[in-house]
C-alpha positions in Angstrom: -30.0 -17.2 4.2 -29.3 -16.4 7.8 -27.7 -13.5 9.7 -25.6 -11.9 11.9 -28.5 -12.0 15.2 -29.6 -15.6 13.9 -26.4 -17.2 14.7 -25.9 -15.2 18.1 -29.2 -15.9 19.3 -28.8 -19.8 18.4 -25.6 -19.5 20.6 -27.0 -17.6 23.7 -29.9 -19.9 23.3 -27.7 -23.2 23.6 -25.4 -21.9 26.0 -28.3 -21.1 28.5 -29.7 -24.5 27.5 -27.2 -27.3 26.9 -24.7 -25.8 29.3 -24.9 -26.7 33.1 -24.8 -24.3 35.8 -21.5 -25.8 36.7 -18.2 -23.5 35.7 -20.8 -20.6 34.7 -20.5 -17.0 36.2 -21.7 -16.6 39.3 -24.6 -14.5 39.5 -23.5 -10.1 39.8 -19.8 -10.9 40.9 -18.2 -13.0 37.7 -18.0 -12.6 34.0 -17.0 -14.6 31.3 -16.2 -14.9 27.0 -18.3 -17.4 25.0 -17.2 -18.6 21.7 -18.8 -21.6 19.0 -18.8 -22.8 16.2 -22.0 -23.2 13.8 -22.9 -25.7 11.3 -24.9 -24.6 8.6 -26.1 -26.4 5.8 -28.0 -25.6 2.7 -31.0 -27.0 0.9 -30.4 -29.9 -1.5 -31.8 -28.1 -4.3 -29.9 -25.0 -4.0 -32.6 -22.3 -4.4 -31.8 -19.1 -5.2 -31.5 -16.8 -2.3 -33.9 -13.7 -2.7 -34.7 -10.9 -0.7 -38.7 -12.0 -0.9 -37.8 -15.4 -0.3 -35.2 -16.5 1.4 -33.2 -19.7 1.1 -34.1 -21.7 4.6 -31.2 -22.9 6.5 -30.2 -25.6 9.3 -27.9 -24.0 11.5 -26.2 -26.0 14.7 -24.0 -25.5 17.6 -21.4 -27.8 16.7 -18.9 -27.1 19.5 -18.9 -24.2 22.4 -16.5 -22.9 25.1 -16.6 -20.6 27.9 -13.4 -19.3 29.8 -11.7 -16.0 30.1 -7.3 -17.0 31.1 -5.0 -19.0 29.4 -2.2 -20.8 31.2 0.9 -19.2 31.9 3.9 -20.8 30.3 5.4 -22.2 33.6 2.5 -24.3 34.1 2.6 -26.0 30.6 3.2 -29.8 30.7 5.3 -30.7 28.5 2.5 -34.1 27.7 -0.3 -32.0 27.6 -1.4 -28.6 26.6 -4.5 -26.9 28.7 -6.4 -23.3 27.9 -8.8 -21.4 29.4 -10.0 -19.2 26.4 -13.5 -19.1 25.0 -12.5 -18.3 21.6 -9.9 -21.0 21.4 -11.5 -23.7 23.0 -14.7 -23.5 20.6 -12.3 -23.9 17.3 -10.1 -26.9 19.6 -13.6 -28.9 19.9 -14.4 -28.7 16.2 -10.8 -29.3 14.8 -7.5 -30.8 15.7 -6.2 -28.7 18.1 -3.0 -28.6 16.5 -2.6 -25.0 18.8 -0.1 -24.6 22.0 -2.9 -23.5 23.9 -6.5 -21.0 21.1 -11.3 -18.6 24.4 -11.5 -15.1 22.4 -9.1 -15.4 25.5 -10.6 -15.8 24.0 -11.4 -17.5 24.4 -9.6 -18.3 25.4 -11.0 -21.2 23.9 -13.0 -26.3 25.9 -14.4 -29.3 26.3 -15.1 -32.4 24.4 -14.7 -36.1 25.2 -11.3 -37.8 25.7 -12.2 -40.2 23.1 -13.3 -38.1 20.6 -13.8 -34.3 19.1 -16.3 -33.4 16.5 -14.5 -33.7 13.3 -12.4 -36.9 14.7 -16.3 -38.5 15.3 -17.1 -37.5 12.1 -14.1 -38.9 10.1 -15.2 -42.2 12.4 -18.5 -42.2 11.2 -17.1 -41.5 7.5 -14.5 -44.1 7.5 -17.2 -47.3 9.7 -20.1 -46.3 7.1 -22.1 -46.3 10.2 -24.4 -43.5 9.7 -24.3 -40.1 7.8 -21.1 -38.0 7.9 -20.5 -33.8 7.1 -17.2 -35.9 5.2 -17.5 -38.0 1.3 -14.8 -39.8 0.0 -11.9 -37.4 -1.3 -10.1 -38.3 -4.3 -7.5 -40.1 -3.2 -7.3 -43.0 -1.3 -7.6 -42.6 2.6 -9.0 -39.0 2.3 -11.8 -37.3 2.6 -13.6 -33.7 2.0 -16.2 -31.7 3.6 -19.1 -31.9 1.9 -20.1 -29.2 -0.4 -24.0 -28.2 0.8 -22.1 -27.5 4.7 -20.3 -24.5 6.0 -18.9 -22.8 9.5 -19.6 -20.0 11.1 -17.2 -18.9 14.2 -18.8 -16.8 16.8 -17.5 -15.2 19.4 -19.5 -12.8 22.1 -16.5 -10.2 22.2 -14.0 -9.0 19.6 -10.6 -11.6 19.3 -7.5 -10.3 21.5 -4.9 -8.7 20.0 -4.8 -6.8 16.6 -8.7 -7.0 16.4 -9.2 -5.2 19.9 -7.1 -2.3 18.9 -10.1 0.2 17.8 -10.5 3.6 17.0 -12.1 6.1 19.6 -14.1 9.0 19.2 -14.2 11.8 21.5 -17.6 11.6 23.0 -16.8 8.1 24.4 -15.8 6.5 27.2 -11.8 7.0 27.6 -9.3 4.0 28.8 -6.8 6.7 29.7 -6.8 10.7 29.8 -7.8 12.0 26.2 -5.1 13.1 24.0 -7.1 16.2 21.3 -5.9 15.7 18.0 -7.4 17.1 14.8 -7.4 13.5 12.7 -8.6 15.9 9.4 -5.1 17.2 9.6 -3.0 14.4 11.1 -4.9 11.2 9.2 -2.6 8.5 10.4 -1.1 6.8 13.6 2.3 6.9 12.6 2.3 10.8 12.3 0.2 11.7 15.1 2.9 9.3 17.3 5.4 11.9 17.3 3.3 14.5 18.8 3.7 15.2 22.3 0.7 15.6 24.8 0.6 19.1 26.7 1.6 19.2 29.9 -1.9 18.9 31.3 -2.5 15.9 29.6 0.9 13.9 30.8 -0.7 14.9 34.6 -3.8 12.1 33.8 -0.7 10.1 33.4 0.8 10.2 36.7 -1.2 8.2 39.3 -0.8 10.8 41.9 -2.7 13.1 40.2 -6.0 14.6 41.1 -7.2 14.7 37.7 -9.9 11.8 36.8 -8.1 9.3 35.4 -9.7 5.8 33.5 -8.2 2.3 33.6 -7.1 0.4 30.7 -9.7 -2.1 29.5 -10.1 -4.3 26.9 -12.9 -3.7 24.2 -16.4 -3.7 25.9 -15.2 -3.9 29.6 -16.6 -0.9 32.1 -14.6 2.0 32.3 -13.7 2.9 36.2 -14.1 6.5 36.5 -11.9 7.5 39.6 -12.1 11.3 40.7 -10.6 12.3 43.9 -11.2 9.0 45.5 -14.9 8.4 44.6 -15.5 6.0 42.1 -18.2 5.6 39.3 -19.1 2.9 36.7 -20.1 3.4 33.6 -20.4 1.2 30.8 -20.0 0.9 27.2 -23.3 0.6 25.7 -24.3 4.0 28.6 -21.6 6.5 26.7 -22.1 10.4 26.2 -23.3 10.8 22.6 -22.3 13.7 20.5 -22.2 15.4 17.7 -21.4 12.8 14.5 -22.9 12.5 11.3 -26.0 10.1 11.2 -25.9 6.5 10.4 -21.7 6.7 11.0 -20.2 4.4 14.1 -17.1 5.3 15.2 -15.8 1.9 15.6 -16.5 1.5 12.1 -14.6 4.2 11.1 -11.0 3.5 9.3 -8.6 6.9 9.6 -8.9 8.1 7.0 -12.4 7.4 7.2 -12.5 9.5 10.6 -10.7 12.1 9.0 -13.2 12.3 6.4 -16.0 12.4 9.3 -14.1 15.4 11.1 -14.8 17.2 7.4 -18.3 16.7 7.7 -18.9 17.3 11.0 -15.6 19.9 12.0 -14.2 19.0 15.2 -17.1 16.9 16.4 -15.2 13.4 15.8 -12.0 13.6 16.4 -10.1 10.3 16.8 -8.8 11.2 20.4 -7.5 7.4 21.9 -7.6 3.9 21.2 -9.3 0.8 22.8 -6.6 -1.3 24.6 -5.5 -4.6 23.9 -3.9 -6.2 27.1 -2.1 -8.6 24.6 1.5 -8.3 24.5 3.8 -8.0 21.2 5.9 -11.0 20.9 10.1 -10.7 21.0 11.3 -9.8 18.0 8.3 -7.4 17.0 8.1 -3.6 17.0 6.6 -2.8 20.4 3.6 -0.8 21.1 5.0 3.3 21.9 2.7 3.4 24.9 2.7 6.5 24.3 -0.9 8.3 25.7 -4.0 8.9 23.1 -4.4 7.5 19.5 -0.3 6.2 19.4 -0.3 3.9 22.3 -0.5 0.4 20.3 0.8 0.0 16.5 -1.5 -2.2 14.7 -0.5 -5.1 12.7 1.5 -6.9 15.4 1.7 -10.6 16.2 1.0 -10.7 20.2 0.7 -13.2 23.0 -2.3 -13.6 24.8 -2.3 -11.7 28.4 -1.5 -14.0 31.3 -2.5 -13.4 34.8 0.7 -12.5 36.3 3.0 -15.2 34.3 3.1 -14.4 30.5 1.9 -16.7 28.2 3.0 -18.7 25.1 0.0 -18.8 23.0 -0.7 -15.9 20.1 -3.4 -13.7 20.6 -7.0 -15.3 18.9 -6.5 -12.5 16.3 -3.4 -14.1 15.0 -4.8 -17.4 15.3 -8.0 -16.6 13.3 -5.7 -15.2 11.0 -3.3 -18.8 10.6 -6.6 -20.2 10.2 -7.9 -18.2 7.5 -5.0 -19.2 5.6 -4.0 -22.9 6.7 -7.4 -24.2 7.2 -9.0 -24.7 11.0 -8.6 -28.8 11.2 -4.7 -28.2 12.1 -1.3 -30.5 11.0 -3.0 -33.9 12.3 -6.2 -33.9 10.8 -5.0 -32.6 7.4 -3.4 -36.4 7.3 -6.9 -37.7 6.3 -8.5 -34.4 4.3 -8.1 -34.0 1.2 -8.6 -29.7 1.3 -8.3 -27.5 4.9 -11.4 -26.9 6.5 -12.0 -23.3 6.5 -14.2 -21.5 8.6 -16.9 -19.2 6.3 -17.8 -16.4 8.3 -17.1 -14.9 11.8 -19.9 -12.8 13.6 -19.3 -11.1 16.5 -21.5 -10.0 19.6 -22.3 -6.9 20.8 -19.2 -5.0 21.8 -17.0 -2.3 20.7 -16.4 -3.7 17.3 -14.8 -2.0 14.4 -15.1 -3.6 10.6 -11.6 -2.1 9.6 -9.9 -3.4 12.8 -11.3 -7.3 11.9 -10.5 -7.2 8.2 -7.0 -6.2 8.9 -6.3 -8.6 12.0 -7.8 -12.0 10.3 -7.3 -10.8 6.5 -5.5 -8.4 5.4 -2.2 -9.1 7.2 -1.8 -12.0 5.3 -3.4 -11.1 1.7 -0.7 -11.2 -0.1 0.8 -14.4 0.5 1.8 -16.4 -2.4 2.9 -19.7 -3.4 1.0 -21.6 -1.2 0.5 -25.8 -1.7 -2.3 -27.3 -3.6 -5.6 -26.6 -2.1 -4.5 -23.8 0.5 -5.1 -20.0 0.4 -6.3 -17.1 1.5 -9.8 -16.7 1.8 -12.6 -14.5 1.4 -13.9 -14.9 5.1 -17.4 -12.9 5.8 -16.9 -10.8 9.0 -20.1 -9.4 10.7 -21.3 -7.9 13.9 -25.0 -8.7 15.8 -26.4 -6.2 18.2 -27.0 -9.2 20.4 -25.8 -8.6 24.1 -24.3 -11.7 25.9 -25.6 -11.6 29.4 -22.6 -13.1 30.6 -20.0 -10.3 29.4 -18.4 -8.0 31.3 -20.1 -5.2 30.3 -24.2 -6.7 30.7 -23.1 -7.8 34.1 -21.8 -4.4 35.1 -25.1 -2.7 33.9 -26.9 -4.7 35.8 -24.8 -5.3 39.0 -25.3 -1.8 40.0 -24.0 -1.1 43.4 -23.7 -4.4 44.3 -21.2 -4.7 46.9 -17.7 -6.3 46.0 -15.2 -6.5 42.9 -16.7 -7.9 39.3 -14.2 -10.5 38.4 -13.8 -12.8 35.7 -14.9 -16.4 35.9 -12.4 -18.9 37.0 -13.5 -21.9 35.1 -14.2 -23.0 31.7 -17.0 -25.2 29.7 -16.4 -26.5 26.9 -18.9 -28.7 25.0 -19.1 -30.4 21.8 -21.6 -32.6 19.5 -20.5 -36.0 19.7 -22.4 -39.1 21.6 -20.3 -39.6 24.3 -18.6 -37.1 27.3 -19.6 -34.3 25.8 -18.8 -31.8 28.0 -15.7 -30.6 29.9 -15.4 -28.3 33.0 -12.0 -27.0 33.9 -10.2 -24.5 36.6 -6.6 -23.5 35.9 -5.9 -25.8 33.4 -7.3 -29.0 35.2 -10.9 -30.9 35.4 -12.7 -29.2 38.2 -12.4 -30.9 42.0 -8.3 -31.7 40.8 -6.2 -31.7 43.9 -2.5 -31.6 44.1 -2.0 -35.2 44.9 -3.8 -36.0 41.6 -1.7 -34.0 39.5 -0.3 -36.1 36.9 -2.2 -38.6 37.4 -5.1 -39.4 34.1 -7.8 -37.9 35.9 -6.1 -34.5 36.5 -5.8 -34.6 32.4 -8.7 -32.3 30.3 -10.4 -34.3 27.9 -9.6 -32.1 25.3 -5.4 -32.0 26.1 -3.2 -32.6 23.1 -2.5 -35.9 24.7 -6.4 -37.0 24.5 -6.7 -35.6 20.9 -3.8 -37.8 19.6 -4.7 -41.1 21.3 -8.6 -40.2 20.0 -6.4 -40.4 16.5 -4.6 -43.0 16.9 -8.1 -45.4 18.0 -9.6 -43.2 14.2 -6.6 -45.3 12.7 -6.9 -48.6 14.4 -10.6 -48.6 13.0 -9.2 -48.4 9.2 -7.8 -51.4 7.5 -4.0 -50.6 7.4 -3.9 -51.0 3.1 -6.5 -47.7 2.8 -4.5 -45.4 5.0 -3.5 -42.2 3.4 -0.5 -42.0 1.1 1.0 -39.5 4.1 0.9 -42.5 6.9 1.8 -45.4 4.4 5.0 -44.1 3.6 6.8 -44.0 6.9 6.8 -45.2 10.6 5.9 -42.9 12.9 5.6 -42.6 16.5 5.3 -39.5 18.4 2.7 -36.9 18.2 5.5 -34.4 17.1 6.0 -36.7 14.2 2.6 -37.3 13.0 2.7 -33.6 12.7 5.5 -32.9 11.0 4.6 -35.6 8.2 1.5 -33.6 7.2 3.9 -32.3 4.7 1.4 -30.2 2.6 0.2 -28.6 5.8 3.8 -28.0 6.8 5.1 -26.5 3.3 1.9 -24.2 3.4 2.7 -23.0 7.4 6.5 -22.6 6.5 5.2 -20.6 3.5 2.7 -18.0 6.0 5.6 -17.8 8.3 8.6 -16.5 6.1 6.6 -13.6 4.4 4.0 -13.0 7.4 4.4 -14.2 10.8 8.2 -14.8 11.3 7.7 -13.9 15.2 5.2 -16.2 15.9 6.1 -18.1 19.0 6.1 -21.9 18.7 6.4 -24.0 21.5 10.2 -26.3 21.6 9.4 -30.1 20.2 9.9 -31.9 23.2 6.8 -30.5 24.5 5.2 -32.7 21.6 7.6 -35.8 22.2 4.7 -38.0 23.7 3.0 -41.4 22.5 
């Protein structure tokens, strides 16, 4: 029905097109992450899908960000929430943004109108019988439920931070640190191979004073900065050494055990020799990362925080967050006031970059598979993870290739797009947290305030209830009167009983931001 290039090409395709040149990279100096969201509905007659003839599909951009930080925890507000990351901002223009920060990053992850997100425009249109809706009516009164011919697709150009980014690496590639030689056939897991300790030539590449070439730490898919007595050389991801491996096997689709299994095929040609680096952080209260050099230097598994740029951050890694999702549904504690189900996302397809199957499963599924006693209507699902071979010619790593010598430092992008599907405002360009062209006197004022703040998102609510005759409210707004945002949230009781649930047997560590930074009106 559609694939893995389809939806990336559709994305590069509206990103180039509905985008403005405004808060994009500048040309050979600045990179940056894009993430969306894609409708995709099916044929009213529901054909059967067949290799000779395939099912035809309408796919749409539904929401899209750009950005590459995340704001720091000391400049939260404590009446409005901004981010920076592609990955987050994408899922915070189609749902609720019920998340301290999501731009993959992210992500990162930006940019809708004040007055209204996607799914809040569509409950509008649902509720005024004004035009067609992806919502019918639910069975109860006041709810409703996505209808059952749609679905979402999340992309994302570059793997999610955190437990996603931490990928096996094979000998013959590009190293973020000094390699560290082990023979996986004979040490097939992490854990063991932890307690080894490197020779004596390999804790040198570890000491910044020595002569021996060294590599940086990068995240998945960034150029790896060769330095060797002074001189340095670029080289990029998609330019590595090849070697011997068997055919048709990737090493960043390799499991362990699966590269111990390669190292029997092929002996001592694919050794699993390092890992690539995550520069998210584990949060308090989790085993830590050994840092030890090689294969051991992140344990996988970990809830993490996303990496700030100099002042740590409070919002989880987009690996953890895809993960909540998968479980709780992507439309967040507000929205799930008016649905009848969660809204979960179908399938995730990632760009080209280093990408490993195993890594995704266990960071957005696996963690959290055996969670049990969950509400009504929420669960763990079956989400369809895949990769294109589509380069964004944004990332970090297309820019490098084709920068070349050009004179000066590649950096990341400083501000962020986000844009979304509805009729009015769009779009939504942001530096540092604020609209771009903020000043400091304007600070705190409603025009230093991103359209797509928790602030906006609740009084965008709030105008969605005004619009809907009292008497045919849902049962969950009837009942009680509330005032605050925090207290909207918390009386989305089935979407608070099925959060507690995820975080007592999964996520116990997972940072959540104090209540009075919720306590607005």
């Amino acid at each position: 029905m559609w694939t893995a290039d389809e939806i990336a090409q559709l994305c590069y395709e509206h990103y180039g097109i509905r985008l403005p040149k405004k808060g994009k990279p500048e040309p050979n100096h600045e990179w940056t992450l894009l993430a969306a969201v894609v409708k995709i509905q099916s044929p009213a007659d529901k054909a059967c899908d067949t290799p000779d003839k395939p099912v035809q599909v309408t796919k749409e951009v539904v929401s899209m960000g750009t950005g590459t930080k995340c704001i720091g925890q000391s400049k939260m507000r404590k009446n409005e929430t901004g981010f920076h990351h592609a990955g987050q901002a994408s899922l915070e223009l189609l749902t609720s943004g019920d998340l301290p920060t999501l731009a993959s990053q992210s992500a990162g992850i930006k940019g809708v109108s004040h007055r209204t997100w996607y799914l809040l425009h569509q409950l509008q249109l649902a509720a005024t019988l004004k035009e067609d809706s992806i919502f019918v009516p639910g069975t109860q009164k006041g709810v409703w439920k996505l209808r059952r011919d749609l679905i979402f697709v999340f992309f994302s150009s570059h793997t999610p931070c955190g437990d996603a980014s931490i990928i096996p690496m094979l000998e013959f590639e590009d190293q973020p640190c000094c390699p560290v030689f082990r023979n996986w056939a004979h040490n097939s897991s992490v854990e063991a191979s932890s307690n080894l300790e490197a020779p004596g030539n390999e804790r040198k590449c570890e000491d910044p004073d020595s002569p021996v070439t060294k590599k940086m730490r990068l995240e998945p898919g960034t150029a790896a900065r060769e330095v060797t007595n002074g001189a340095a050389h670029h080289q990029s991801f998609g330019k590595q050494k090849s070697g011997p491996i068997s055919p048709g096997i990737h090493s960043c689709d390799l499991t362990v055990e699966g590269l111990a299994t390669v190292t029997r095929i092929a002996p001592g040609s694919a050794k699993v020799i390092d890992v690539y680096r995550t520069g998210a952080k584990c949060v308090p209260g989790e085993a830590g990362d050994s840092g030890k050099p090689g294969a051991a230097f992140h344990q996988v598994g970990l809830l993490r925080v996303k990496p700030g740029r100099g002042d740590r951050t409070r919002s989880m890694s987009c690996s953890d967050k895809m993960a909540r999702w998968n479980v709780l549904g992507c439309q967040g504690a507000l929205l799930m006031h008016l649905l009848e189900e969660p809204i979960y996302l179908s399938a995730v397809v990632i760009g080209k970059c280093p990408y490993s199957q195993e890594a995704m499963q266990r960071a957005l599924i696996g963690r959290c598979q055996n969670v049990s006693a969950l509400p009504k209507g929420f669960g763990v699902q079956e989400l369809k993870i895949l990769q294109s071979d589509l380069l964004f010619e944004q990332s970090r790593s297309a820019v490098q290739a084709k920068r070349a010598d050009s004179p000066g430092r590649l950096v990341p992008c400083g501000a962020a797009i986000s844009w979304s599907a509805v009729p009015e405002q769009p779009l939504d360009v942001t530096a540092n947290g604020f609209p771009q062209g903020t000043t400091k006197k304007t600070i705190g004022s409603l025009q230093a305030r991103s359209q797509i703040s928790k602030v906006e998102l609740f009084r965008s609510f709030q105008k969605l209830l005004s619009r809907i005759a009292r008497d045919k409210w849902p049962h969950s707004l009837r009942v009680q009167k509330l005032d605050t945002y925090q207290e909207y949230k918390e009386a989305a009781s089935s979407y608070q009983e099925a959060w507690s649930t995820l975080r007592k047997q999964v996520f116990g560590s997972w940072i959540r931001n104090p209540p009075d930074y919720h306590q607005f009106k």
